[in-house]
C-alpha positions as MATLAB code, in Angstrom:
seq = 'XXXXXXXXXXXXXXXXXXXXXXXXXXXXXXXXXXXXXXXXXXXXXXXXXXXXXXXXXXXXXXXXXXXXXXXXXXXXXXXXXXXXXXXXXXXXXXXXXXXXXXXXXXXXXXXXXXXXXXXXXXXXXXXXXXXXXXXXXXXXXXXXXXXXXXXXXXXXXXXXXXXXXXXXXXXXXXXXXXXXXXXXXXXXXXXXXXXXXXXXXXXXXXXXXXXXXXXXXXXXXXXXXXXXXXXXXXXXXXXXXXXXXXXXXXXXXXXXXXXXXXXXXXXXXXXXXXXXXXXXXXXXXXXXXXXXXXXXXXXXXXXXXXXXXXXXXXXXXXXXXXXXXXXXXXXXXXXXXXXXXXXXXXXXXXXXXXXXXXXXXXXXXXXXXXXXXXXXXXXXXXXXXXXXXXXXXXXXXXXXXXXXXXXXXXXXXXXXXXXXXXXXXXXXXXXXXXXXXXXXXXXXXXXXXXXXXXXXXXXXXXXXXXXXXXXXXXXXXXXXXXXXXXXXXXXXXXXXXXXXXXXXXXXXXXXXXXXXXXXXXXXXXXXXXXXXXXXXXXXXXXXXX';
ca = [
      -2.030   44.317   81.019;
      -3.059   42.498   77.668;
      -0.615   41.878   74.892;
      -0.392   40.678   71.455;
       3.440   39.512   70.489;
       4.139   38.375   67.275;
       7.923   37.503   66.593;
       9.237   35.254   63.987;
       6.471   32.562   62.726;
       5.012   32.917   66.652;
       2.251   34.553   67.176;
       0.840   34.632   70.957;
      -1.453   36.545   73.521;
      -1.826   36.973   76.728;
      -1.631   39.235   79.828;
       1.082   40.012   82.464;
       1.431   41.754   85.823;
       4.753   42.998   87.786;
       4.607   44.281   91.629;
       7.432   46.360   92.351;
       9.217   48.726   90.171;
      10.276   48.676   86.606;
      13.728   48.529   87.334;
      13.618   46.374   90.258;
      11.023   44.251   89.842;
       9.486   41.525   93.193;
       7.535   39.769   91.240;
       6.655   38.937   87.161;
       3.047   36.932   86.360;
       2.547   36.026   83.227;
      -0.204   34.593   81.487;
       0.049   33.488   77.152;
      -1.495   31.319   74.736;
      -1.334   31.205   70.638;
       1.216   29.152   68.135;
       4.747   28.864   68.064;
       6.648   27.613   64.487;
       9.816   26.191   63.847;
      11.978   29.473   63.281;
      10.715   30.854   66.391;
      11.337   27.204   68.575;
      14.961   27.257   66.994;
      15.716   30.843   68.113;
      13.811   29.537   72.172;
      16.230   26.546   72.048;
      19.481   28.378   70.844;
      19.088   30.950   73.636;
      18.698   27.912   76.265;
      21.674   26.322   74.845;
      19.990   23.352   73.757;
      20.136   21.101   71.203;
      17.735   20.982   68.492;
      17.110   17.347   69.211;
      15.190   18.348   71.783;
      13.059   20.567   69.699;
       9.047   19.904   70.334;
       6.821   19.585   66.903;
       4.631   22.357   68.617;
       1.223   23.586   67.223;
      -0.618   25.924   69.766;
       0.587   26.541   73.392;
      -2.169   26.967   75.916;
      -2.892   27.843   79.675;
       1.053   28.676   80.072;
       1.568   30.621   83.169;
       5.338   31.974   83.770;
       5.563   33.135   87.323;
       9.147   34.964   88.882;
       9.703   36.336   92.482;
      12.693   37.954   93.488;
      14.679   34.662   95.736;
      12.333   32.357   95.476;
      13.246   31.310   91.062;
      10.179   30.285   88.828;
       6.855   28.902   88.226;
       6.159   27.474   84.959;
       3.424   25.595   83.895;
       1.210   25.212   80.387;
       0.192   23.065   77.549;
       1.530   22.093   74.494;
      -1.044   20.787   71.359;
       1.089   18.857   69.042;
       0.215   16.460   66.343;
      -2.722   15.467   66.031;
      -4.616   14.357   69.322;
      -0.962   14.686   71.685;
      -0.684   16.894   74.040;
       1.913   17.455   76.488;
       1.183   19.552   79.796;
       4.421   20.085   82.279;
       4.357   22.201   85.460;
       8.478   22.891   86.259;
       9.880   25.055   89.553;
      13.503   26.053   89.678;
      15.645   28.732   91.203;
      18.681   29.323   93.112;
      20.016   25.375   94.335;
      16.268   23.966   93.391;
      14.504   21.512   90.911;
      11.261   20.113   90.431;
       9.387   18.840   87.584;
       6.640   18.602   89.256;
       4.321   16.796   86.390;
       5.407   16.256   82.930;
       2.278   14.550   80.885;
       2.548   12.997   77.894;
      -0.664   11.651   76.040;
      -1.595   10.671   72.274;
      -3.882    7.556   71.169;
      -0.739    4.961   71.919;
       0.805    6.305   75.140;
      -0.042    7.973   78.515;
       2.986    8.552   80.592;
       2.975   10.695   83.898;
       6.218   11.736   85.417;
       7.476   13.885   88.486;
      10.803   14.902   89.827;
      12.021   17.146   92.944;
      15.166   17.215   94.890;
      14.336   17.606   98.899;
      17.545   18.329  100.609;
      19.958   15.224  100.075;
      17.111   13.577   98.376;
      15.661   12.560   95.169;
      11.946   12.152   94.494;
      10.957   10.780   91.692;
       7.661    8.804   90.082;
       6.643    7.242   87.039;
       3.159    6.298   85.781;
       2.157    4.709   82.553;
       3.582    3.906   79.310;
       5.486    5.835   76.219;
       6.418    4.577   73.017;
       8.977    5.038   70.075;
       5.899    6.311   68.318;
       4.608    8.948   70.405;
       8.232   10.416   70.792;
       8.662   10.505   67.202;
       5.919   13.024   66.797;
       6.603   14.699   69.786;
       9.970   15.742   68.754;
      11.918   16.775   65.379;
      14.586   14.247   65.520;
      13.925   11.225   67.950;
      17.382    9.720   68.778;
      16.665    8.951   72.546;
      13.588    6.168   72.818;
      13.996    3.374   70.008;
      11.129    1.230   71.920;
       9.209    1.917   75.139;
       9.201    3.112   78.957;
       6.083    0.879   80.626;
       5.627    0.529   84.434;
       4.821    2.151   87.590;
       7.423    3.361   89.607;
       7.876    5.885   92.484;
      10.971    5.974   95.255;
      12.645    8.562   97.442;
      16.449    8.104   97.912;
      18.509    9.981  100.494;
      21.994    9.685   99.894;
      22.357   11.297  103.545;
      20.144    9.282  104.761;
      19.604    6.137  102.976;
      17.585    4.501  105.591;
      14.714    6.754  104.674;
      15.046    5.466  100.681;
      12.342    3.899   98.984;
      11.594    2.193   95.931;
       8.204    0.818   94.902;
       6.969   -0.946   91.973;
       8.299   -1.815   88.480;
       9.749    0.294   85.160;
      10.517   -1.629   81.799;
      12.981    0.289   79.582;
      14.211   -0.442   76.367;
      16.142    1.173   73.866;
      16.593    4.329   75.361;
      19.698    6.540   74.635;
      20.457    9.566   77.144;
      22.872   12.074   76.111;
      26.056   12.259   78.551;
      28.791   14.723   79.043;
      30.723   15.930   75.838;
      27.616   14.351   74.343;
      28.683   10.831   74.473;
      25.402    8.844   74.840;
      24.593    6.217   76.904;
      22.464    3.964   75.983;
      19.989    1.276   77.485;
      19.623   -1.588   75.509;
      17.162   -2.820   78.468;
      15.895   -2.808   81.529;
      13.579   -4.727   84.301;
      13.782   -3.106   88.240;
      11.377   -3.800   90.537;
      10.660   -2.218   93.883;
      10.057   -3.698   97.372;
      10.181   -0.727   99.588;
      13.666   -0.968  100.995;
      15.063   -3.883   98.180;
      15.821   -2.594   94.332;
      15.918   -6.027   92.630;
      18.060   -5.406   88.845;
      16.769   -8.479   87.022;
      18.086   -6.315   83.841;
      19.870   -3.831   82.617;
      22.002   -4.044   79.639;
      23.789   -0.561   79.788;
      26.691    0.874   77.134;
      28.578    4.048   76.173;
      29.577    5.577   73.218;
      28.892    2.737   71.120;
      30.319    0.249   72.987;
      29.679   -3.389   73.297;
      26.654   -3.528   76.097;
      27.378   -4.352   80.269;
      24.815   -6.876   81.483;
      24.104   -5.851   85.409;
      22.099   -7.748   87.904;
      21.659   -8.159   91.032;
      19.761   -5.923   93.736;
      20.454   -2.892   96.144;
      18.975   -2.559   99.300;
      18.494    0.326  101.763;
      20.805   -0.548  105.330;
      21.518    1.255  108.209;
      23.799    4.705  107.032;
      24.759    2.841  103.850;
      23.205    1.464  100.462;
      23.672   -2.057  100.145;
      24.618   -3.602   96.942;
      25.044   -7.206   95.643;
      25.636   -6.834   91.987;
      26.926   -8.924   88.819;
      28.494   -7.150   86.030;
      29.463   -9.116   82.820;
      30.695   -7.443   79.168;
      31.830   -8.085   76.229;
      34.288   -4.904   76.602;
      34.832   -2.202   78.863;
      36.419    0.708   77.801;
      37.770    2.711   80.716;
      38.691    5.691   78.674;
      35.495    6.158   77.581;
      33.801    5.830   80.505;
      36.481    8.902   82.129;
      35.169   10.275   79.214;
      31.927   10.477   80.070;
      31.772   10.275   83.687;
      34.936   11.786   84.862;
      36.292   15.414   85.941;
      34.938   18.310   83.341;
      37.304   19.165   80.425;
      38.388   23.000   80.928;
      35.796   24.974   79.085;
      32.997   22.676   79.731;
      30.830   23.268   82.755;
      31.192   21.029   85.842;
      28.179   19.023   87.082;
      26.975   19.952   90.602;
      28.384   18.226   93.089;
      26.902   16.001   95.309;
      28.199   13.693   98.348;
      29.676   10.728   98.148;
      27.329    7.945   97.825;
      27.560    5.529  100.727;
      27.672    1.938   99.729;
      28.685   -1.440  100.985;
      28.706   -4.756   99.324;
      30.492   -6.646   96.534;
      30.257   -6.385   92.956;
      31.400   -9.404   91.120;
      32.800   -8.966   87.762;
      34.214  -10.744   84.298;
      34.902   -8.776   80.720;
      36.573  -10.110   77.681;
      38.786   -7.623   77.862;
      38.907   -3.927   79.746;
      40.897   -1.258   77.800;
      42.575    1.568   80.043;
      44.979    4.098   78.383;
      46.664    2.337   75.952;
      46.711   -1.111   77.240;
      44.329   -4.474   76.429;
      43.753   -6.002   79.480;
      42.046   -9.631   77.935;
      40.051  -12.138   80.642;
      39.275  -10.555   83.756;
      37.648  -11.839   86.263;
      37.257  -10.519   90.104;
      35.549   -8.793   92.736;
      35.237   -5.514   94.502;
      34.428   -5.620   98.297;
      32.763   -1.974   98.742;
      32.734    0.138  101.902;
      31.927    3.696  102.479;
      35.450    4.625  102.796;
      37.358    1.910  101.144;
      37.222   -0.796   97.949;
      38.837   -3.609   97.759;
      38.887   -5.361   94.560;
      40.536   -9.046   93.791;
      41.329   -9.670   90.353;
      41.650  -13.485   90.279;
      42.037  -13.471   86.435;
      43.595  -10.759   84.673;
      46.248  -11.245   81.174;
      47.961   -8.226   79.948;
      50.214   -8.540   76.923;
      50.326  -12.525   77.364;
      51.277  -11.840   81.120;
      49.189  -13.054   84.031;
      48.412  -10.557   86.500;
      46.294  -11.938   89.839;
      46.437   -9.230   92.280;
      44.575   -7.459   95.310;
      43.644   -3.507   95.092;
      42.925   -1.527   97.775;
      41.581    2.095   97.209;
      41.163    4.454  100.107;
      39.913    8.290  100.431;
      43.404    9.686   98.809;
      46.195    6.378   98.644;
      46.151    3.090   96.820;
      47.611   -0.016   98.057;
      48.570   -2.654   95.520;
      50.074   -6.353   95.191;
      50.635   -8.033   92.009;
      51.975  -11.372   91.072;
      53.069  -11.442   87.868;
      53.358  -14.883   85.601;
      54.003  -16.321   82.446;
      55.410  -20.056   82.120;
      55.900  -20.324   78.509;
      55.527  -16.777   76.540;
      56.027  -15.091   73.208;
      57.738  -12.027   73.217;
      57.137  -11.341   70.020;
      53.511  -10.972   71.711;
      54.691   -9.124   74.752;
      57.413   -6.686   73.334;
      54.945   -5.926   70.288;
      52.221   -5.159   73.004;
      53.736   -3.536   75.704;
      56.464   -1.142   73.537;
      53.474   -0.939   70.225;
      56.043   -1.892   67.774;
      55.905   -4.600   65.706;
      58.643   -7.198   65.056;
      61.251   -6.084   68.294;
      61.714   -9.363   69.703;
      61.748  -13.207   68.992;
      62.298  -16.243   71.279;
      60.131  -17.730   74.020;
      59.896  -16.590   77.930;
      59.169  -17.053   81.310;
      58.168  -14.829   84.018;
      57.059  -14.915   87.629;
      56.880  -11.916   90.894;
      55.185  -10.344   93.748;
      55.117   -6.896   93.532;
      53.680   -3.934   96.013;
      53.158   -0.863   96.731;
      51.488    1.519   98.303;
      50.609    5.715   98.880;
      49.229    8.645   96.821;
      48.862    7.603   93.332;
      51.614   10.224   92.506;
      54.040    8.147   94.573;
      53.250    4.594   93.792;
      56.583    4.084   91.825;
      58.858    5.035   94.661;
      56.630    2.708   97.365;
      57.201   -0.024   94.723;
      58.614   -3.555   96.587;
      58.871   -7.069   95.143;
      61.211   -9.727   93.566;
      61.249  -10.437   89.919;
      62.982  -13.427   87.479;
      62.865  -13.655   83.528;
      64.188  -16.096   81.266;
      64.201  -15.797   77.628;
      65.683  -18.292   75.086;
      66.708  -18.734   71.321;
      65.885  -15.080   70.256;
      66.815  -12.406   69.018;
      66.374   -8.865   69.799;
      66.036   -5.805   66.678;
      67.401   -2.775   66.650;
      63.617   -1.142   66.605;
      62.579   -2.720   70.468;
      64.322    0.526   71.927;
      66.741   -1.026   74.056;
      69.572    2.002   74.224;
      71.219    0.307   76.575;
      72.595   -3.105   74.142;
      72.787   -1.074   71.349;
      75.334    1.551   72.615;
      77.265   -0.992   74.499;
      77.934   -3.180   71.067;
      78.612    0.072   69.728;
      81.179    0.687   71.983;
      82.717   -2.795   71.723;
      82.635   -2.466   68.038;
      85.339    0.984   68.360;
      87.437   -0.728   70.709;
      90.837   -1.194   68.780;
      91.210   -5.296   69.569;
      87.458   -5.651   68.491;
      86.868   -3.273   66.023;
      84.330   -4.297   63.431;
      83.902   -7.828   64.828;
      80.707   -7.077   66.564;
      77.468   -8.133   64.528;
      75.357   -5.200   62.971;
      72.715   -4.335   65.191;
      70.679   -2.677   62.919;
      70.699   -5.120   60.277;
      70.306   -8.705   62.072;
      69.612   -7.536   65.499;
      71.358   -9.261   68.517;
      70.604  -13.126   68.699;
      70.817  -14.998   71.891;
      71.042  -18.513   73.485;
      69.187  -17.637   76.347;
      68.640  -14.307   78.807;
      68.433  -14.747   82.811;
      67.369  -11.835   85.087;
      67.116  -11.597   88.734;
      65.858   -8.485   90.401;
      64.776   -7.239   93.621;
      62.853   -3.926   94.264;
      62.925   -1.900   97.293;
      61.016    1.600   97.525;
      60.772    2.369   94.115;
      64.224    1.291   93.411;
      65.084   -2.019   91.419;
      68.216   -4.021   91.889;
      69.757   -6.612   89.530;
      71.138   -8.999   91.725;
      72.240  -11.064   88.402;
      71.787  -10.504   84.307;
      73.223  -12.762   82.603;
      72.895  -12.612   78.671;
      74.038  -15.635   76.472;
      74.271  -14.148   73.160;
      75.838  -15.902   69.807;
      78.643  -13.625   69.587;
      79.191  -12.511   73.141;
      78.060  -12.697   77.156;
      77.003  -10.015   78.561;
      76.797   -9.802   82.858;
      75.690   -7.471   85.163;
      75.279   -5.854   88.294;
      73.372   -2.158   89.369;
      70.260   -0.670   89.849;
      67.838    1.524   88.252;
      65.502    3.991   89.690;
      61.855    3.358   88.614;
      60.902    7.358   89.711;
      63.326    9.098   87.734;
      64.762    5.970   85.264;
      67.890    6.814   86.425;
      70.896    3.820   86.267;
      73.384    2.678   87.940;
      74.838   -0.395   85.996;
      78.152   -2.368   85.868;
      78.301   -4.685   82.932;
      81.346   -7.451   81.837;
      81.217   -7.995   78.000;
      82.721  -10.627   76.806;
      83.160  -11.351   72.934;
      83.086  -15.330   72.165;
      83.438  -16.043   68.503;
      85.682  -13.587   67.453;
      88.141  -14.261   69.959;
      90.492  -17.231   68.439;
      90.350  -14.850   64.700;
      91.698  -11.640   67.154;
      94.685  -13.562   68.563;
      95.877  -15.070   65.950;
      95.907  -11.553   64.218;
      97.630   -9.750   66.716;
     100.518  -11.488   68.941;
     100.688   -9.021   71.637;
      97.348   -9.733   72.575;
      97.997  -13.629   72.757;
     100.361  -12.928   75.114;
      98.384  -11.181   77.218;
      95.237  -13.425   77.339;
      97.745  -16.334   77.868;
      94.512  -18.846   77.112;
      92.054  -16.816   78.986;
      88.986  -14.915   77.293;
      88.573  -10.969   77.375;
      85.743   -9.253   79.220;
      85.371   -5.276   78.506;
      84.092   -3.960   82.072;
      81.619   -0.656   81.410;
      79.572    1.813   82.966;
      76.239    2.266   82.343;
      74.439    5.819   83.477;
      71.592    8.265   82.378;
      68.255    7.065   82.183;
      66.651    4.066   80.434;
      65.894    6.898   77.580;
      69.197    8.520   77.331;
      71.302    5.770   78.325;
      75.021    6.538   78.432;
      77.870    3.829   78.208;
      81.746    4.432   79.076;
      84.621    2.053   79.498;
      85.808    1.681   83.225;
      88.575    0.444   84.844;
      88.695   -3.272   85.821;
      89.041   -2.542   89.665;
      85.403   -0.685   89.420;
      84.335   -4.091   89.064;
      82.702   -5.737   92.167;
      83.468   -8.970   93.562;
      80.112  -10.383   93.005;
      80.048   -9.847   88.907;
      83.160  -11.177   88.911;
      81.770  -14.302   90.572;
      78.854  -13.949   88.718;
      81.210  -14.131   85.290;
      82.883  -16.616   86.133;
      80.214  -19.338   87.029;
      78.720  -18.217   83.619;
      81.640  -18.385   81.254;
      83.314  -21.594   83.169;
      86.826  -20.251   81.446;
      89.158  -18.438   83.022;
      88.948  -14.433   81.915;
      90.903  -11.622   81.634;
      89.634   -7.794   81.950;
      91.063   -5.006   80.014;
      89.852   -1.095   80.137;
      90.332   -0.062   75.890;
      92.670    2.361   75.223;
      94.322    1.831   78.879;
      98.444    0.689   79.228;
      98.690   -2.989   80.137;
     100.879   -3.740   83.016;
];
C-alpha cells in the first residue's frame, strides 16, 4: 500500500508490502522517498545509539528500499542528496552473526570514493576505490572530527584469519589524518599512512598511529601471508607508549559497556623490533627501551636489551605462553641516586639521600597470579653517606630506634627520626630468593649513631617477616658508662648490641626485644667481623647474670 508519513521536520512517501500475518509477519518490503531535517535525523540517531557526530547533512532521500525476512536480517539500500551536487548511495545487509556493506558511494565535485565490506566465515572482504577529502566529509556530516586530510588509493584484499593462506592484499591506500573512534570513545588516530599490496606481501612503508592524544608510533615493515600463520617483520619506534591507555582502549570491556564480538586468535609469526623513549604501565616510567619480540602462534618471546626503571637497569627475557609467563631479569645500577630511585619507586619526594649500587638475576615463572611465589634469584645493594627520612616508609628502622630509644640504659640517646632522619656511613645487603621467598644472608647497616645487623627472611606473597636484628649503639656508649657504674662493669670494655625480633609484614611491622640465645651463630659472626670490637648482648628489662 501507498503512504504519506510526516513526523517531525520529515516528510516522506512511499509504499510497503508484508506477506504473512500482522502479528507474525515473514517478510516486510518497503519502498520511501522525500526529505528528512535535523530534528527528525537527531531523533533516527538517538534511537540507534549513535552519536551525533555521525549525523548526515541530509536533503532528500531517494530510491531507499528497506527489506526484512523472518531469519535471514535486512536489506537496505537508497540514496542520500546532500549539499549541493553530493550524493551518497549505500546498499548494507545484516542479521543474525552477518555484515556487509556491500557499496557505500560517496561523490561531490572533489571526491569519488567507492567502498565495500562483508565478513565470509573467518574472513574479511574488503575494497577501496577512489579518493575522499577533508572537504567532502565536512559537508557530508554535521561535525567532521574523523578525516582532517584524505583517503586516496585502490585497495581490495581478503584475509582469513582461519586460513591465512587464502589472504590477499592488492594495491595501494594513502591515509592521512584520520581519527576513528575506539572503545569508551578514546580515538585513535592516523597521523599517516602508505600500504601497498602484492598479493600475498602487505608492505607498511607508513603508518604513524596514536591513542588518546598520545605522542604518535611510527610502524614499518611488511606482513606476509605463510603457510597456517601471518608472517610479520615489523619496526615500531615512539616517542611514548602509554600502556594504560592502550588497555584502555583495546582491552577487556568495563562492566556496563558492551563487549566486542569475539573472534579467534590471530595466528602470527615473526619479530617485531622495538625502541620508545619511555613506556608508561600502571604507575611506573619505564625510560629507554629497546628490544624485540619473537612471535609464534602460541608463544612470544620478547628481549628487552635496554630497559631503565627508576635509574635501575633492567635487561631481561619474557616469555608469554597461552595462560603462564616466564621471566628473567638482571637488575643493575653501578653508581645511583636514591634520592632518584626511592622518590620514583615509593612517589614521595625527599625519602632518601646518598649514592648506590645494585646488581641481580632474578626469575620466575607460572600463572601471572603466582609469579611472586615462583620468584628465584640473588640480589646485593650498597648504599653510602646517606641518610634515610622518616617519610620513605620504612616501619621496620623506625620502630626498632623507637624501641632502643625506651630501653632504660639508652633512653633518649637515640637520634630523632622524625626530625633528622637516620644518617649512615654506608648500607650492605645480601639476599637470596627461593620460590617467592627472600633470604638475607647478611644486612649490615653502618649508621652514625649505631650498627645495625641482620639475619631472616621475608615472604614476597604475603610480606610476611621473619627477621633477627643486633643493634648496636656507637656514640652514645662512652657518655652511658660513665653515667651509670653498674653498667661499666658489665660491658667490662666491650660494646652493647640489643638482639630483636622483627615480625608482621613489611606494612605492619612489629619489633620485640629477644633473648640473646635466639641469636644465631651466623649474626653473631656476622657482628663481629663488622664491629671488629668485642660485644656484649643484653635482652632490656631482663636480670643480668
Amino acid at each position: 500500500d501507498d503512504f504519506d508519513l510526516g513526523f517531525l521536520d520529515a516528510a516522506l512517501s512511499g509504499s510497503g508490502s508484508i506477506s504473512g500475518s500482522p502479528a507474525a509477519p515473514e517478510e516486510v518490503q518497503i519502498e520511501l522517498a522525500g526529505r528528512i531535517g535535523p530534528e527528525s535525523d537527531r531523533w533516527v540517531l538517538s534511537r540507534l545509539q549513535m552519536t551525533e557526530q555521525l549525523a548526515f547533512q541530509v536533503r532528500r532521500i531517494s530510491d531507499a528500499k528497506l527489506r526484512w525476512k523472518r531469519g535471514a536480517g535486512v536489506d537496505l539500500s537508497g540514496s542520500l542528496a546532500l549539499n549541493g551536487d553530493m550524493r551518497l548511495t549505500a546498499s548494507v545487509s545484516f542479521g543474525p552473526g552477518r555484515f556487509a556493506l556491500n557499496r557505500l558511494l560517496i561523490q561531490d565535485d572533489s571526491s569519488r570514493a567507492e567502498a565495500s565490506f562483508r565478513e565470509e566465515g573467518s574472513a574479511a572482504v574488503f575494497s577501496y576505490d577512489g579518493r575522499l577529502y577533508k572537504q567532502t566529509v565536512d559537508r557530508l556530516l554535521k561535525e567532521n572530527v574523523f578525516l582532517g586530510g584524505h583517503i586516496r588509493g585502490g585497495f581490495r584484499g581478503r584475509v582469513d584469519l582461519a586460513s591465512p593462506n587464502q589472504s590477499r592484499i592488492e594495491g595501494s591506500l594513502e591515509v592521512a589524518d584520520l581519527t576513528l573512534p575506539l572503545k569508551g570513545g578514546l580515538p585513535l588516530h592516523i597521523a599517516g599512512a602508505s600500504l601497498f599490496g602484492e598479493g600475498r606481501r602487505l608492505a607498511v612503508e607508513r603508518l604513524d598511529v596514536a591513542v588518546a592524544g598520545e605522542p604518535s608510533v611510527s610502524i614499518g615493515g611488511k606482513l606476509t601471508r605463510e603457510p597456517g600463520v601471518f608472517g610479520i617483520d615489523l619496526k615500531l619506534s615512539a616517542e611514548r607508549i602509554d600502556l594504560n591507555r592502550l588497555r584502555q582502549a583495546f582491552g577487556p570491556a568495563e562492566p556496563g559497556q558492551s563487549a566486542p564480538k569475539k573472534r579467534g586468535r590471530v595466528p602470527v609469526a615473526g619479530t617485531v623490533a622495538f625502541d620508545a623513549e619511555e613506556v608508561r604501565y600502571d604507575r611506573y616510567r619505564f625510560e629507554d627501551i629497546a628490544g624485540k619480540a619473537v612471535l609464534s602462534p602460541d608463544r612470544t618471546e620478547v628481549t628487552l636489551q635496554r630497559a631503565t626503571l627508576c635509574g635501575i637497569a633492567l635487561p631481561a627475557e619474557l616469555a608469554f605462553h597461552t595462560d603462564s609467563i616466564e621471566l628473567a631479569v638482571r637488575p643493575a645500577v653501578v653508581d645511583g641516586r636514591l634520592a632518584e630511585a626511592a622518590d620514583c619507586l615509593f612517589e614521595k619526594g625527599g625519602t632518601m639521600e646518598g649514592r648506590f649500587a645494585l646488581h641481580g638475576s632474578l626469575s620466575a615463572g607460572g600463572r601471572p597470579e603466582a609469579m611472586a611465589s615462583s620468584l628465584q634469584g640473588a640480589l646485593t645493594f650498597k648504599a653510602e653517606k646517606g641518610v634515610i627520612m622518616e617519610n620513605a616508609g620504612f616501619g621496620i628502622l623506625r620502630r626498632i630506634l623507637a624501641l632502643v630509644n625506651v630501653t632504660e640504659v639508652f633512653a633518649g640517646s637515640m637520634p630523632d627520626f622524625s626530625q633528622s632522619g637516620f644518617r649512615f656511613h654506608s648500607i650492605n645487603a645480601r639476599a637470596d630468593i627461593d620460590r617467592g621467598v627472600m633470604q638475607i644472608r647478611e644486612l649490615i647497616v653502618d649508621g652514625i649513631n649505631l650498627t645495625l645487623t641482620a639475619q631472616g627472611s621475608v615472604n614476597l606473597s604475603d610480606q610476611a617477616l621473619d627477621i633477627v636484628a643486633l643493634v648496636a649503639p656507637l656514640k652514645t656508649v662512652d657518655r652511658i658508662v660513665g653515667k651509670i657504674p653498674l653498667v661499666s662493669d658489665i660491658l667490662d670494655g666491650a660494646l652493647i648490641s640489643i638482639p630483636v625480633k622483627v615480625g608482621g609484614t613489611l606494612a605492619e611491622p612489629k619489633v620485640s626485644a629477644i633473648a640473646p640465645a635466639e641469636v644465631g651463630r651466623g649474626l653473631i659472626g656476622i657482628t663481629e667481623r663488622t664491629l671488629k670490637l668485642p660485644f656484649k648482648m643484653i635482652q632490656p628489662g631482663a636480670p643480668e647474670k
